[in-house]
C-alpha positions in Angstrom: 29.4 32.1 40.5 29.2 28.5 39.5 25.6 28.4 41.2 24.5 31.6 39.0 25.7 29.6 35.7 23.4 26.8 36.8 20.7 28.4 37.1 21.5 30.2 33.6 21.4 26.5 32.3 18.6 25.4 33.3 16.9 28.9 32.3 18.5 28.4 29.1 17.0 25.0 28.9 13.5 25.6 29.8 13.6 28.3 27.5 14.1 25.8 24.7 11.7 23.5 25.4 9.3 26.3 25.5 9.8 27.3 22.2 9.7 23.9 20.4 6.9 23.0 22.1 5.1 25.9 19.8 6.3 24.2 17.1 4.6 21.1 17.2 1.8 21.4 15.0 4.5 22.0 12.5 5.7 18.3 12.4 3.0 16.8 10.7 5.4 14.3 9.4 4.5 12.7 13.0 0.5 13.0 12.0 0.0 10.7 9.2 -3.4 10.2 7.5 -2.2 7.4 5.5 -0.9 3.9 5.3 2.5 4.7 4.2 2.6 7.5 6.6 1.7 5.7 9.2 4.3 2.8 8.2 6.9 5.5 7.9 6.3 7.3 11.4 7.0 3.8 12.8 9.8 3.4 11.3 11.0 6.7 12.6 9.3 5.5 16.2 11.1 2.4 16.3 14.5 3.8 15.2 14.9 6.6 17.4 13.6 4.0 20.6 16.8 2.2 19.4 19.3 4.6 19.5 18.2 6.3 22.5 18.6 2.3 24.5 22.0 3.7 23.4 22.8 7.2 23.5 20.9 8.2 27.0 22.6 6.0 29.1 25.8 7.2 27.4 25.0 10.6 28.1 24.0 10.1 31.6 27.1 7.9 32.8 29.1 11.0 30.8 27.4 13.5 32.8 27.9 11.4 36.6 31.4 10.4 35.6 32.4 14.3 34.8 30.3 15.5 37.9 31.6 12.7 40.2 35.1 12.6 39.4 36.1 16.0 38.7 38.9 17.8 39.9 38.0 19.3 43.2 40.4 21.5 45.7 41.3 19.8 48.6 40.9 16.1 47.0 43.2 13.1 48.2 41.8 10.8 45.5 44.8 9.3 44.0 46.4 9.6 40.3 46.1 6.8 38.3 46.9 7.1 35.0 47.5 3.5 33.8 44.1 2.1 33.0 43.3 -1.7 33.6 41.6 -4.2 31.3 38.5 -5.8 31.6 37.4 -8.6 29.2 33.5 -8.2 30.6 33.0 -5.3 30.8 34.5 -4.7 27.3 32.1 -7.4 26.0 29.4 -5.8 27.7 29.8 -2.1 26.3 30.7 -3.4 23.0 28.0 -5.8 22.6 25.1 -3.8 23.4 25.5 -1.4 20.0 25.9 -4.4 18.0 23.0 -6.2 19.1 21.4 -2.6 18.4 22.9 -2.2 14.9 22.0 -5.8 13.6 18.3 -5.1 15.0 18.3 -1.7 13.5 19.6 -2.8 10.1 16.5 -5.9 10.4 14.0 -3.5 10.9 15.3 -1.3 8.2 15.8 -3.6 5.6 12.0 -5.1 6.2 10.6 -1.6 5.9 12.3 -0.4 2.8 11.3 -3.1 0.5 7.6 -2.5 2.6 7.7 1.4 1.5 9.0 0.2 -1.9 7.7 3.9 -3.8 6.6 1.9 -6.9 4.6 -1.1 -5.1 1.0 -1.4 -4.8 -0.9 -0.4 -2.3 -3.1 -3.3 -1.5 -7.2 -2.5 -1.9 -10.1 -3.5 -2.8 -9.9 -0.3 -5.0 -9.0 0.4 -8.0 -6.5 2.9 -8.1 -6.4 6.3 -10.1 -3.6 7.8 -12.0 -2.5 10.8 -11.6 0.7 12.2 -13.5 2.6 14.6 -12.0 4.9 17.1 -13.5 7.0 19.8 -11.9 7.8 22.8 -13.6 9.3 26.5 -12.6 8.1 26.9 -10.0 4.5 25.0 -10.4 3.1 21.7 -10.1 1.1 20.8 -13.0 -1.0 17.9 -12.4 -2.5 15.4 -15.2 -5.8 12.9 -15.1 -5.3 10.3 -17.8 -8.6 8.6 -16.7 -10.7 11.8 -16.8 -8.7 13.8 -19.2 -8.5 17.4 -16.8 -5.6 18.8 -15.6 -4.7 21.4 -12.8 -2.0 23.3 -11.7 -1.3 23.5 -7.3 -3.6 21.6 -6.6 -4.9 18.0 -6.4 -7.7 15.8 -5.4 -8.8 12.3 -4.7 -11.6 10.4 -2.9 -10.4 8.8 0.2 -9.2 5.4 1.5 -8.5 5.0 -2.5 -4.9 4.2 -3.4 -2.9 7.1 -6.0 -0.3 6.3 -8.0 1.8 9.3 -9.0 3.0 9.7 -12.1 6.4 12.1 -11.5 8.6 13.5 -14.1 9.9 17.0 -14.6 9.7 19.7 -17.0 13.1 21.5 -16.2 15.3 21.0 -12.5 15.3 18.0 -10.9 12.4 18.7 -7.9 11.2 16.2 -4.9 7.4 15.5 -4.9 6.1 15.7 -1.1 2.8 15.3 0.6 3.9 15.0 4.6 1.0 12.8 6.3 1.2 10.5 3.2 4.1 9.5 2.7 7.5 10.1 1.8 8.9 12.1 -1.2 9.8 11.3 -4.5 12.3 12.8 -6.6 11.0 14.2 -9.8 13.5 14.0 -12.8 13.6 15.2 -16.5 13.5 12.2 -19.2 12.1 9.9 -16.3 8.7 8.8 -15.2 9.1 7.6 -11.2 5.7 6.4 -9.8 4.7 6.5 -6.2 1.6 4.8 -4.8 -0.1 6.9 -1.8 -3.7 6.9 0.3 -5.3 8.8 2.1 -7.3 6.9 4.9 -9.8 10.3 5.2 -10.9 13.4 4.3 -8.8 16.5 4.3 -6.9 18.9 2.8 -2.9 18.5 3.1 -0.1 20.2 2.5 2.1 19.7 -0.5 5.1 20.7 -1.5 8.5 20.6 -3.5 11.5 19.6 -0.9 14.3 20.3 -3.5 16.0 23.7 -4.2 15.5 24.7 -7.3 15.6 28.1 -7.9 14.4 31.7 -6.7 10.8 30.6 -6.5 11.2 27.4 -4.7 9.5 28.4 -1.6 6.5 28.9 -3.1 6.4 26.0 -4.6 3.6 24.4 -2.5 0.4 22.7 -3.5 -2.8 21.8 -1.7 -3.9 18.0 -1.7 -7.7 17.2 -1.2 -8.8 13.9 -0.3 -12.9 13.5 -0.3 -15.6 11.4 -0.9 -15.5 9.4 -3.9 -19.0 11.3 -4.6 -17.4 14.5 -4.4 -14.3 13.7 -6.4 -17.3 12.8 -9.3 -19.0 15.7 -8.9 -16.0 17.6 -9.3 -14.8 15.9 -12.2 -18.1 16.5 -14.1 -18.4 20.6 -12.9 -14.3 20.6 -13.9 -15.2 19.2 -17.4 -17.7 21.6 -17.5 -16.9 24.9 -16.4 -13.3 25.3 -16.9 -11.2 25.7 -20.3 -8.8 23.3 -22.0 -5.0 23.3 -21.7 -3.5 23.7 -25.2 -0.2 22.9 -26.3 0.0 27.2 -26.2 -1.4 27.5 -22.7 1.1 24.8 -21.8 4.4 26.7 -23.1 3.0 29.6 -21.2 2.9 27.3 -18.0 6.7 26.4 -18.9 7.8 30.1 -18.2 9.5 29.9 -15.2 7.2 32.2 -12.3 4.6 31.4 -10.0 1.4 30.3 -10.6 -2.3 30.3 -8.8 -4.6 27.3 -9.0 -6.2 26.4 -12.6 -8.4 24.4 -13.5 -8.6 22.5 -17.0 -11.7 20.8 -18.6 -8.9 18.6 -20.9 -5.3 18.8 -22.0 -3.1 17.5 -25.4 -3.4 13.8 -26.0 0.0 12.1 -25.0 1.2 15.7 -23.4 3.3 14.1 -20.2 4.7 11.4 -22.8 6.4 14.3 -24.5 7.6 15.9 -21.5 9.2 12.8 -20.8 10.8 12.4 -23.5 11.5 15.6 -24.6 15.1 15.2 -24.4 15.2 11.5 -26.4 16.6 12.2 -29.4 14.5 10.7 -32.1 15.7 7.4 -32.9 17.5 6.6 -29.1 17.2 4.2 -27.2 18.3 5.5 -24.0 18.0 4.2 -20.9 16.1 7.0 -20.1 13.5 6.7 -23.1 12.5 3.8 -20.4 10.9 5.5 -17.9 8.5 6.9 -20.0 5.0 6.3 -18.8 2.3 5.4 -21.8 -0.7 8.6 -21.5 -1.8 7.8 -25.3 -4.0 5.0 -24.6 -4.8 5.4 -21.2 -6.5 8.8 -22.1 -9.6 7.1 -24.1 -10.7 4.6 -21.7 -13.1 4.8 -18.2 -11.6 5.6 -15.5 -12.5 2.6 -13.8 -10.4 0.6 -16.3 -8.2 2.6 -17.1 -7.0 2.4 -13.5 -6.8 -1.1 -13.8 -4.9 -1.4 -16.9 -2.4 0.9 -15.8 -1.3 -0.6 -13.0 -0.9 -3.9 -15.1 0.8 -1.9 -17.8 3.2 0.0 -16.2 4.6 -3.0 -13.9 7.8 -2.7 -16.0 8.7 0.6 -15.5 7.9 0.0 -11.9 10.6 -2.0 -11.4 12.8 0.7 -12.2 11.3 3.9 -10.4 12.1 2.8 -6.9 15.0 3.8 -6.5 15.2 7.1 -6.2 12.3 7.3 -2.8 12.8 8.6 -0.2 
Protein backbone atom coordinates (compact mmCIF):
# COMPACT_ATOMS: atom_id res chain seq x y z
CA UNK A 1 0.00 0.00 0.00
CA UNK A 2 2.52 2.48 1.10
CA UNK A 3 4.64 1.55 -2.12
CA UNK A 4 1.43 2.36 -4.42
CA UNK A 5 1.12 5.94 -2.57
CA UNK A 6 4.72 6.55 -3.59
CA UNK A 7 4.46 5.98 -6.70
CA UNK A 8 1.13 8.18 -6.78
CA UNK A 9 3.59 10.97 -5.47
CA UNK A 10 5.94 10.98 -7.63
CA UNK A 11 3.23 10.60 -10.53
CA UNK A 12 1.64 13.41 -9.02
CA UNK A 13 4.88 15.26 -9.05
CA UNK A 14 6.02 14.78 -12.53
CA UNK A 15 2.72 15.59 -13.47
CA UNK A 16 3.31 19.10 -12.14
CA UNK A 17 6.37 19.82 -13.43
CA UNK A 18 4.97 18.86 -16.77
CA UNK A 19 2.43 21.35 -16.77
CA UNK A 20 4.49 24.49 -15.63
CA UNK A 21 6.94 23.77 -17.79
CA UNK A 22 4.18 24.77 -20.63
CA UNK A 23 3.91 27.79 -18.96
CA UNK A 24 7.11 29.27 -19.33
CA UNK A 25 6.86 31.49 -22.11
CA UNK A 26 4.23 33.10 -19.91
CA UNK A 27 6.78 34.56 -17.42
CA UNK A 28 8.18 37.10 -19.34
CA UNK A 29 8.80 38.95 -16.23
CA UNK A 30 12.07 36.64 -16.29
CA UNK A 31 12.73 38.01 -20.14
CA UNK A 32 13.61 41.57 -19.79
CA UNK A 33 14.44 43.81 -22.76
CA UNK A 34 15.36 46.56 -20.68
CA UNK A 35 17.68 48.11 -18.08
CA UNK A 36 15.31 48.25 -15.31
CA UNK A 37 14.05 44.79 -16.19
CA UNK A 38 17.09 43.46 -16.29
CA UNK A 39 17.98 45.15 -12.77
CA UNK A 40 14.76 43.94 -11.41
CA UNK A 41 15.11 40.11 -12.63
CA UNK A 42 18.35 40.24 -10.62
CA UNK A 43 17.01 41.37 -7.81
CA UNK A 44 14.49 38.54 -8.00
CA UNK A 45 17.72 36.14 -9.03
CA UNK A 46 19.62 37.14 -6.19
CA UNK A 47 16.76 37.00 -3.60
CA UNK A 48 15.38 33.79 -4.23
CA UNK A 49 19.41 32.23 -4.37
CA UNK A 50 19.18 33.62 -0.72
CA UNK A 51 16.41 32.10 0.68
CA UNK A 52 16.75 28.86 -0.98
CA UNK A 53 20.80 28.70 0.99
CA UNK A 54 17.94 28.57 3.63
CA UNK A 55 14.91 26.86 2.97
CA UNK A 56 16.35 23.64 0.95
CA UNK A 57 18.48 22.38 3.40
CA UNK A 58 15.60 22.89 5.92
CA UNK A 59 13.42 20.97 3.89
CA UNK A 60 15.78 18.26 3.20
CA UNK A 61 17.00 17.58 6.94
CA UNK A 62 12.91 17.78 7.52
CA UNK A 63 12.32 15.19 5.10
CA UNK A 64 15.56 12.62 6.41
CA UNK A 65 14.77 13.43 10.02
CA UNK A 66 10.84 12.28 9.45
CA UNK A 67 12.01 9.34 7.18
CA UNK A 68 14.88 8.27 9.47
CA UNK A 69 13.34 8.47 12.70
CA UNK A 70 9.92 7.52 12.28
CA UNK A 71 7.96 5.20 14.23
CA UNK A 72 8.57 1.76 12.92
CA UNK A 73 7.04 -1.79 14.36
CA UNK A 74 9.46 -3.70 15.86
CA UNK A 75 11.88 -0.68 16.94
CA UNK A 76 14.04 -0.76 20.24
CA UNK A 77 15.20 2.82 19.74
CA UNK A 78 14.68 4.38 23.08
CA UNK A 79 12.20 7.30 24.33
CA UNK A 80 13.73 10.28 25.10
CA UNK A 81 11.65 12.95 25.56
CA UNK A 82 13.83 15.55 27.47
CA UNK A 83 15.85 17.34 24.87
CA UNK A 84 19.45 18.51 25.63
CA UNK A 85 21.07 22.00 24.97
CA UNK A 86 23.59 22.84 22.75
CA UNK A 87 25.17 26.35 22.70
CA UNK A 88 26.89 25.52 19.05
CA UNK A 89 24.76 24.13 17.44
CA UNK A 90 22.15 26.86 18.47
CA UNK A 91 24.66 29.54 17.26
CA UNK A 92 25.11 27.71 14.21
CA UNK A 93 21.27 27.30 13.15
CA UNK A 94 20.50 30.69 14.41
CA UNK A 95 23.21 32.45 12.80
CA UNK A 96 22.99 31.28 9.39
CA UNK A 97 19.29 33.26 8.71
CA UNK A 98 20.67 36.23 10.19
CA UNK A 99 23.74 36.51 8.18
CA UNK A 100 21.06 35.84 5.32
CA UNK A 101 18.57 38.58 6.44
CA UNK A 102 21.24 41.39 7.04
CA UNK A 103 22.60 40.35 3.35
CA UNK A 104 19.15 40.21 2.00
CA UNK A 105 18.04 43.57 3.54
CA UNK A 106 21.82 45.16 1.87
CA UNK A 107 20.93 43.96 -1.33
CA UNK A 108 17.45 45.30 -1.10
CA UNK A 109 17.99 48.49 0.16
CA UNK A 110 20.83 49.22 -2.71
CA UNK A 111 18.29 48.19 -5.34
CA UNK A 112 15.33 50.12 -4.33
CA UNK A 113 16.83 53.45 -4.25
CA UNK A 114 18.57 51.94 -7.86
CA UNK A 115 14.92 51.19 -9.36
CA UNK A 116 13.87 54.60 -7.74
CA UNK A 117 10.43 54.88 -10.44
CA UNK A 118 11.07 58.64 -10.76
CA UNK A 119 15.05 58.70 -11.34
CA UNK A 120 16.70 59.09 -14.57
CA UNK A 121 17.72 56.69 -16.61
CA UNK A 122 21.16 57.61 -17.53
CA UNK A 123 21.82 58.18 -21.67
CA UNK A 124 23.28 59.91 -23.90
CA UNK A 125 19.56 60.43 -25.09
CA UNK A 126 17.35 62.72 -24.62
CA UNK A 127 14.33 61.25 -23.23
CA UNK A 128 10.61 61.58 -24.48
CA UNK A 129 7.49 62.25 -22.55
CA UNK A 130 4.85 60.38 -22.69
CA UNK A 131 1.75 61.02 -20.37
CA UNK A 132 -0.23 58.33 -19.50
CA UNK A 133 -3.75 58.25 -18.36
CA UNK A 134 -6.03 55.34 -17.39
CA UNK A 135 -9.48 55.43 -17.90
CA UNK A 136 -12.59 52.75 -17.90
CA UNK A 137 -11.25 50.43 -19.06
CA UNK A 138 -8.63 52.13 -21.62
CA UNK A 139 -5.33 53.54 -21.65
CA UNK A 140 -5.20 56.77 -23.29
CA UNK A 141 -1.81 57.79 -24.06
CA UNK A 142 -0.56 61.62 -24.57
CA UNK A 143 2.77 63.15 -26.67
CA UNK A 144 3.41 66.57 -25.24
CA UNK A 145 6.55 66.81 -27.57
CA UNK A 146 4.59 65.90 -30.84
CA UNK A 147 1.22 66.81 -29.78
CA UNK A 148 -0.76 63.06 -30.97
CA UNK A 149 -2.38 60.93 -28.81
CA UNK A 150 -3.54 57.26 -28.89
CA UNK A 151 -5.53 54.99 -27.04
CA UNK A 152 -3.96 50.96 -26.32
CA UNK A 153 -1.29 51.51 -27.71
CA UNK A 154 2.19 53.03 -27.55
CA UNK A 155 5.52 53.54 -29.23
CA UNK A 156 9.00 54.60 -28.91
CA UNK A 157 12.41 54.26 -30.68
CA UNK A 158 14.69 52.00 -28.90
CA UNK A 159 17.63 52.06 -26.44
CA UNK A 160 15.84 55.73 -25.74
CA UNK A 161 14.89 56.29 -22.15
CA UNK A 162 10.62 57.12 -21.47
CA UNK A 163 9.44 58.81 -18.81
CA UNK A 164 5.78 58.04 -18.13
CA UNK A 165 3.61 60.52 -17.18
CA UNK A 166 0.72 58.42 -14.95
CA UNK A 167 -2.37 59.73 -13.60
CA UNK A 168 -5.95 58.55 -13.68
CA UNK A 169 -9.19 59.47 -15.01
CA UNK A 170 -11.50 57.48 -12.53
CA UNK A 171 -10.14 54.08 -10.27
CA UNK A 172 -7.01 53.92 -9.05
CA UNK A 173 -5.16 51.39 -11.89
CA UNK A 174 -1.38 50.00 -11.93
CA UNK A 175 0.62 50.87 -15.15
CA UNK A 176 2.62 47.68 -16.31
CA UNK A 177 4.89 46.75 -19.23
CA UNK A 178 6.54 43.23 -17.95
CA UNK A 179 10.13 43.04 -19.73
CA UNK A 180 10.54 46.81 -18.81
CA UNK A 181 10.09 47.24 -15.76
CA UNK A 182 8.07 47.25 -12.86
CA UNK A 183 4.51 48.80 -12.41
CA UNK A 184 3.33 51.98 -11.41
CA UNK A 185 0.30 52.86 -9.65
CA UNK A 186 -1.82 55.31 -11.53
CA UNK A 187 -3.93 57.64 -9.24
CA UNK A 188 -6.65 60.43 -9.73
CA UNK A 189 -5.39 64.07 -8.66
CA UNK A 190 -1.74 62.71 -9.04
CA UNK A 191 0.91 62.78 -11.74
CA UNK A 192 3.63 59.63 -10.77
CA UNK A 193 6.35 59.45 -13.38
CA UNK A 194 8.28 56.37 -14.28
CA UNK A 195 11.39 56.28 -16.42
CA UNK A 196 11.71 52.96 -18.72
CA UNK A 197 13.97 51.67 -21.98
CA UNK A 198 13.71 49.48 -24.13
CA UNK A 199 17.29 48.13 -25.15
CA UNK A 200 15.52 46.83 -28.82
CA UNK A 201 13.04 46.42 -31.04
CA UNK A 202 9.74 44.73 -30.28
CA UNK A 203 6.41 44.79 -29.46
CA UNK A 204 5.49 44.05 -25.62
CA UNK A 205 2.74 43.43 -23.71
CA UNK A 206 1.04 45.99 -21.55
CA UNK A 207 -1.31 46.01 -19.24
CA UNK A 208 -3.37 47.33 -16.11
CA UNK A 209 -2.38 44.99 -12.84
CA UNK A 210 -5.11 46.52 -10.58
CA UNK A 211 -8.80 45.40 -10.40
CA UNK A 212 -10.93 47.87 -11.33
CA UNK A 213 -14.01 46.88 -12.59
CA UNK A 214 -15.96 44.47 -15.05
CA UNK A 215 -13.70 45.27 -17.89
CA UNK A 216 -10.38 45.02 -16.30
CA UNK A 217 -9.15 42.13 -18.12
CA UNK A 218 -9.25 43.69 -21.16
CA UNK A 219 -7.53 46.25 -20.14
CA UNK A 220 -4.20 45.57 -22.09
CA UNK A 221 -2.15 47.68 -24.35
CA UNK A 222 0.55 46.91 -26.95
CA UNK A 223 4.04 48.68 -26.54
CA UNK A 224 6.20 49.17 -29.67
CA UNK A 225 9.73 49.95 -29.42
CA UNK A 226 11.53 50.77 -32.98
CA UNK A 227 13.92 52.58 -34.73
CA UNK A 228 14.15 56.19 -33.98
CA UNK A 229 13.49 56.43 -37.94
CA UNK A 230 10.48 54.67 -37.63
CA UNK A 231 9.11 56.30 -34.53
CA UNK A 232 9.57 59.78 -37.02
CA UNK A 233 8.02 58.41 -39.76
CA UNK A 234 5.21 57.49 -37.72
CA UNK A 235 4.78 60.58 -36.02
CA UNK A 236 4.55 62.57 -39.36
CA UNK A 237 1.91 59.75 -41.19
CA UNK A 238 0.03 60.04 -37.44
CA UNK A 239 -0.10 63.93 -37.83
CA UNK A 240 -1.25 63.27 -41.02
CA UNK A 241 -3.72 60.77 -41.52
CA UNK A 242 -5.54 60.55 -38.42
CA UNK A 243 -8.19 63.07 -36.72
CA UNK A 244 -7.79 65.21 -33.64
CA UNK A 245 -9.05 64.33 -30.11
CA UNK A 246 -11.51 67.11 -28.99
CA UNK A 247 -12.48 67.89 -25.66
CA UNK A 248 -16.01 65.91 -27.15
CA UNK A 249 -14.18 62.95 -28.41
CA UNK A 250 -12.54 62.90 -25.03
CA UNK A 251 -15.76 62.73 -22.80
CA UNK A 252 -16.77 60.04 -25.15
CA UNK A 253 -13.41 58.13 -24.22
CA UNK A 254 -14.50 58.77 -20.44
CA UNK A 255 -17.56 56.42 -20.77
CA UNK A 256 -16.65 53.52 -19.06
CA UNK A 257 -16.36 50.33 -22.05
CA UNK A 258 -13.72 49.05 -24.01
CA UNK A 259 -11.93 50.50 -26.59
CA UNK A 260 -9.88 49.50 -29.96
CA UNK A 261 -6.68 51.30 -30.89
CA UNK A 262 -7.01 55.15 -32.17
CA UNK A 263 -5.00 57.14 -33.39
CA UNK A 264 -4.96 61.16 -32.97
CA UNK A 265 -3.25 63.72 -35.20
CA UNK A 266 -3.47 66.33 -31.89
CA UNK A 267 -5.41 66.58 -28.62
CA UNK A 268 -6.63 69.89 -26.22
CA UNK A 269 -3.87 72.06 -25.05
CA UNK A 270 -3.18 71.39 -21.27
CA UNK A 271 -5.77 68.20 -21.45
CA UNK A 272 -3.78 65.75 -18.81
CA UNK A 273 -3.29 68.99 -16.62
CA UNK A 274 -7.01 68.98 -16.24
CA UNK A 275 -7.41 65.45 -15.59
CA UNK A 276 -5.08 65.99 -12.92
CA UNK A 277 -6.55 68.21 -11.43
CA UNK A 278 -10.00 67.76 -11.98
CA UNK A 279 -10.78 67.21 -8.45
CA UNK A 280 -8.77 70.56 -7.03
CA UNK A 281 -11.15 72.75 -6.14
CA UNK A 282 -10.44 76.10 -7.51
CA UNK A 283 -8.46 78.00 -5.18
CA UNK A 284 -6.76 74.75 -3.10
CA UNK A 285 -3.79 74.08 -2.42
CA UNK A 286 -3.83 70.57 -1.86
CA UNK A 287 -1.21 68.40 -1.53
CA UNK A 288 -2.44 66.75 -4.32
CA UNK A 289 -2.74 69.96 -6.66
CA UNK A 290 1.25 68.95 -6.44
CA UNK A 291 1.54 66.24 -8.44
CA UNK A 292 0.36 67.86 -11.29
CA UNK A 293 2.62 67.58 -14.22
CA UNK A 294 2.97 71.03 -16.42
CA UNK A 295 1.53 69.94 -20.46
CA UNK A 296 0.86 73.82 -21.26
CA UNK A 297 4.25 74.72 -22.23
CA UNK A 298 5.76 71.60 -23.00
CA UNK A 299 3.08 71.21 -25.89
CA UNK A 300 4.68 74.20 -28.18
CA UNK A 301 8.28 73.32 -28.17
CA UNK A 302 10.53 70.51 -30.30
CA UNK A 303 10.61 67.47 -29.23
CA UNK A 304 14.12 67.43 -28.86
CA UNK A 305 13.90 70.14 -26.23
CA UNK A 306 11.07 69.65 -24.96
CA UNK A 307 12.45 66.42 -23.65
CA UNK A 308 15.17 68.12 -22.13
CA UNK A 309 13.25 70.77 -20.35
CA UNK A 310 10.97 68.41 -18.89
CA UNK A 311 13.13 66.41 -17.27
CA UNK A 312 14.72 69.64 -15.69
CA UNK A 313 11.29 70.88 -14.95
CA UNK A 314 9.56 68.24 -13.44
CA UNK A 315 12.55 67.26 -10.92
CA UNK A 316 10.25 68.54 -8.07
CA UNK A 317 7.48 66.57 -8.57
CA UNK A 318 9.83 63.75 -8.91
CA UNK A 319 10.73 63.71 -5.67
CA UNK A 320 7.48 62.97 -4.74
CA UNK A 321 6.14 60.19 -7.31
CA UNK A 322 8.39 57.48 -6.03
CA UNK A 323 6.73 56.17 -3.69
CA UNK A 324 4.13 54.45 -4.76
CA UNK A 325 6.51 51.81 -7.40
CA UNK A 326 6.39 48.85 -7.42
Amino acid sequence: MRRNYRMLAAGLFLAMVFLLSGCSEQYIVLDPKGPIGQSQKDLIIISTVLCAVIIVPVLIMTAVIVWRYRDRPGSKAKYKPNWEHNTKLEVTWWSIPIVIIIILAAVTINYTYKLEPSRAIESEKAPITIQVTSMDWKWLFKYPGEDIATVNYVKFPEDRPVRFQLTSDTAMNSFWIPQLGGQLYSMSGMAMTLYLQADEQGSYYGSGANFNGKDFAQMTFKADAVSQEEYDAWIQEVKKDAPALTMDGYKELQKPGRSDVQLFSSFPEGLFEQIVTQYVEEGSTGAHAHHGASSDTSKNEGSSKNNDSETNTADASDQHNGHAGH
